[in-house]
C-alpha positions in Angstrom: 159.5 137.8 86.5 161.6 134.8 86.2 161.0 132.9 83.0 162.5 129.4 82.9 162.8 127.1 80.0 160.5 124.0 79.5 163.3 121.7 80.9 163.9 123.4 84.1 159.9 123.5 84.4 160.0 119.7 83.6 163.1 119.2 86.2 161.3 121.3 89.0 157.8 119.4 88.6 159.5 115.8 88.5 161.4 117.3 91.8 158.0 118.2 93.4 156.5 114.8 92.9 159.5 112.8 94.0 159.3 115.2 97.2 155.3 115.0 97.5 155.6 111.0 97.1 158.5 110.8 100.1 156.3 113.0 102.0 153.7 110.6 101.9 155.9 107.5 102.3 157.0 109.5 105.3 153.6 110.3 106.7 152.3 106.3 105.3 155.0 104.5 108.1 153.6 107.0 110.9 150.2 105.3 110.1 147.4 105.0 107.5 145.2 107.6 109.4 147.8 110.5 108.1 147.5 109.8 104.6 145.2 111.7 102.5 143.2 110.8 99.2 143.5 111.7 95.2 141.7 113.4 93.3 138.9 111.8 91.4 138.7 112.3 87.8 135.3 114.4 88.0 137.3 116.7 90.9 140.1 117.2 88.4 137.5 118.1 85.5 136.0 120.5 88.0 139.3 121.7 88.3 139.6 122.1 84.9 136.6 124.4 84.2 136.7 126.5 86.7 140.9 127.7 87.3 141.3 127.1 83.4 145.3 128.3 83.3 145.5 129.7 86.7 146.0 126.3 88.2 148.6 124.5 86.5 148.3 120.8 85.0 150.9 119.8 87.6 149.4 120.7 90.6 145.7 118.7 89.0 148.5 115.5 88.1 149.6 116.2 91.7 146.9 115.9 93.6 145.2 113.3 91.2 148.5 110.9 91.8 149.7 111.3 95.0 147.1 111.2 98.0 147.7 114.4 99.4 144.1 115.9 99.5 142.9 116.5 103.0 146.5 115.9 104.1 147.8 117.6 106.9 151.3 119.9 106.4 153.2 121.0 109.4 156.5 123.0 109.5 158.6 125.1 111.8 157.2 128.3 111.4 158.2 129.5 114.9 160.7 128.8 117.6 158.9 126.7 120.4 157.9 128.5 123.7 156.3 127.4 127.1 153.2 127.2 125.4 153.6 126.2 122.0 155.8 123.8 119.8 155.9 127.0 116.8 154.2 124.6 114.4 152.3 125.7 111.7 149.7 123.1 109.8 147.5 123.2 106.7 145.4 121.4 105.4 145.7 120.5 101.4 141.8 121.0 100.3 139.6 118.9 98.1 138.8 120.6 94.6 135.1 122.0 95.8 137.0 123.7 98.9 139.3 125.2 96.4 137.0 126.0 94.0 134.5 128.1 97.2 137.7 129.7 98.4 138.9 131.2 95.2 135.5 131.9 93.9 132.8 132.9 96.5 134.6 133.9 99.9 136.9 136.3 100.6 139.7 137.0 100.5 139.5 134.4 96.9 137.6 136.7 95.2 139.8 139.6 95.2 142.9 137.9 95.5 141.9 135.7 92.4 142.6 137.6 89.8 146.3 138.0 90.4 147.1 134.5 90.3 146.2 133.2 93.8 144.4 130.0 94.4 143.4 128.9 97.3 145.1 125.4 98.0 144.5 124.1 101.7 143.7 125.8 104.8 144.7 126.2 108.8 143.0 122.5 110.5 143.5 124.2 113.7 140.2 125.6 113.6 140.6 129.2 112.6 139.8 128.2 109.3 142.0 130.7 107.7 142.4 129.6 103.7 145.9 129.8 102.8 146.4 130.7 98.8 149.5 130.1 96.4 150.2 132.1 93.6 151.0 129.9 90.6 
């Protein structure tokens, strides 16, 4: 494990939030349909009590700032054939969608305990939860 000082935490959160806020600016000049919400202060308490220190105050001043929450995130994640474009999409969740991930389905409840938090999931309709590991 990697341990990095408080300024190269503080560097790497700033960097996040300059890249979440183009990404929206990005998605904002496409039209207002793609851009998401923030969190409400209630969602973020939520947060609060249930993840305690396995979901870091950056990703609850993320999502309470920047309207990312029921965003959706697409990236290359294949080359493009005849009958796909190899995109992959999730979609970031609202706090109760995180919270019922992590805490009463599975794989969230076994994965939970080892740091993994369910964050968004596939919009494509599998409905597969996606987790990150903070």
């Amino acid at each position: 494990m990697t341990l990095h000082s408080e300024m190269e935490v503080n560097n790497m959160t700033e960097q996040v939030f300059q890249e979440a806020r183009a990404f929206t600016a990005r998605a904002r000049k496409l039209g207002q349909s793609l851009i998401g919400r923030t969190a409400t202060s209630e969602e973020i308490d939520l947060l609060h009590m249930n993840f305690g220190f396995r979901l870091p105050d950056w990703y609850r001043h993320l999502i309470a700032e920047v309207p990312l929450i029921h965003t959706e995130v697409g990236w290359q994640a294949d080359e493009p054939g005849e009958n796909t474009n190899g995109i992959a999409c999730m979609e970031i969740y609202e706090p109760r969608d995180m919270i019922y991930e992590s805490f009463k389905a599975y794989p969230g409840i076994q994965i939970l305990r080892y740091g993994y938090v369910c964050i968004g999931g596939d919009p494509t309709g599998s409905g597969g939860p996606l987790f990150c590991s903070f």
